[in-house]
One Martini backbone bead per residue (centre of mass of N, CA, C, O) as a GRO file, in nm:
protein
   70
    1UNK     BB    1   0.895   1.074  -9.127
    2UNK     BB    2   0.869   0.991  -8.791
    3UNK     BB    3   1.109   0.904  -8.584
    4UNK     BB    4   1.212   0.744  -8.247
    5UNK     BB    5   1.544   0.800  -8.225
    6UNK     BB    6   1.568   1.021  -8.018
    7UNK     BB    7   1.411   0.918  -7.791
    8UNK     BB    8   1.546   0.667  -7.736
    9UNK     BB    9   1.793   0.772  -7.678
   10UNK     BB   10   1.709   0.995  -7.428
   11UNK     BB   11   1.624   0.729  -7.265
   12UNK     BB   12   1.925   0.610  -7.257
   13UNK     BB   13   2.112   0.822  -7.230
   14UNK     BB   14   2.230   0.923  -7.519
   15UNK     BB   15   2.483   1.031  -7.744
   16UNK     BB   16   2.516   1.065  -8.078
   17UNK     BB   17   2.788   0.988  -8.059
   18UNK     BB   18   2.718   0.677  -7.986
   19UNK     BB   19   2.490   0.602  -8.209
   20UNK     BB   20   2.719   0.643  -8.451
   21UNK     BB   21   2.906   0.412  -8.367
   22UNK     BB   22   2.719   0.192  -8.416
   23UNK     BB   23   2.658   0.268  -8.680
   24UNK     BB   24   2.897   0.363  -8.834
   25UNK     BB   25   2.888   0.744  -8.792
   26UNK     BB   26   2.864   1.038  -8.793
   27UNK     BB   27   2.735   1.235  -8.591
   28UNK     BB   28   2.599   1.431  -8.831
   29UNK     BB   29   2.449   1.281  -8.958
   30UNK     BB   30   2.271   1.134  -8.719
   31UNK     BB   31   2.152   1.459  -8.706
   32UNK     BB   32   1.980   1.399  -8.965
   33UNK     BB   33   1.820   1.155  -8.890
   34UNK     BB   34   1.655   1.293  -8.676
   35UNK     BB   35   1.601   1.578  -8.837
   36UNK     BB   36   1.491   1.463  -9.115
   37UNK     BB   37   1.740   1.537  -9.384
   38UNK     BB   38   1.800   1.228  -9.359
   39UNK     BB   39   1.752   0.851  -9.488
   40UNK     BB   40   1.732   0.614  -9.309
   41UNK     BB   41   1.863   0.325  -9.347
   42UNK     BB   42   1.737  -0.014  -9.307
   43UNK     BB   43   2.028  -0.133  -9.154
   44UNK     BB   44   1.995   0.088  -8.939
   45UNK     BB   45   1.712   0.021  -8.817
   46UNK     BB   46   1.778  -0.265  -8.758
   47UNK     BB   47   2.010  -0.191  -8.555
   48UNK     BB   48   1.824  -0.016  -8.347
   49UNK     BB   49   1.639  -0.229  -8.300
   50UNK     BB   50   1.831  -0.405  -8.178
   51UNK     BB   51   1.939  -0.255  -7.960
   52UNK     BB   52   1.623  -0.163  -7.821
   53UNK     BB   53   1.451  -0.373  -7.853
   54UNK     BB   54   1.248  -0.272  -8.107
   55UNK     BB   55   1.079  -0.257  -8.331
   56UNK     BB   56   1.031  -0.117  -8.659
   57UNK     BB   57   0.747   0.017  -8.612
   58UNK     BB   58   0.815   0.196  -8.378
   59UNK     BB   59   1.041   0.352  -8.500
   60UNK     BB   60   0.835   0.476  -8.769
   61UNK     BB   61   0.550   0.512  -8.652
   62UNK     BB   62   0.292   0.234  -8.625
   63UNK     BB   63   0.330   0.192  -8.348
   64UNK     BB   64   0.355   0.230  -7.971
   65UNK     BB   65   0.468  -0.068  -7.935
   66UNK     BB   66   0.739  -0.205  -7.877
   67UNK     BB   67   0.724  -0.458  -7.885
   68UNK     BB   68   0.829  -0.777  -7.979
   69UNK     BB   69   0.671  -0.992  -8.209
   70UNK     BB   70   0.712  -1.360  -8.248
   0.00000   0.00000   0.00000
């Protein structure tokens, strides 16, 4: 699966290390996270998706569309 989150991080000017802080990780973990070495669990998923204020499924590369649909 190729996740959305290398891109979001990116765009928001942020670096893994900011991003390891929120999700409560190290940064070693979060960049295997990012190049698809290791598994991110689904409630880091869902952190990520609330940080950045897009869906769960523009995360994990299902819609292009950003918005959250409620």
């Amino acid at each position: 699966m190729i996740l959305k989150i290398k891109d979001l991080r990116e765009d928001n000017d942020l670096t893994q290390s900011q991003i390891a802080e929120i999700i409560m990780c190290d940064q070693s973990l979060y960049s295997k996270y990012e190049r698809g070495e290791r598994e991110i669990p689904l409630r880091l998923l869902i952190t990520l998706s609330d940080f950045y204020n897009v869906s769960l499924d523009y995360i994990v590369g299902r819609t292009k569309k950003k918005e959250i649909n409620i």
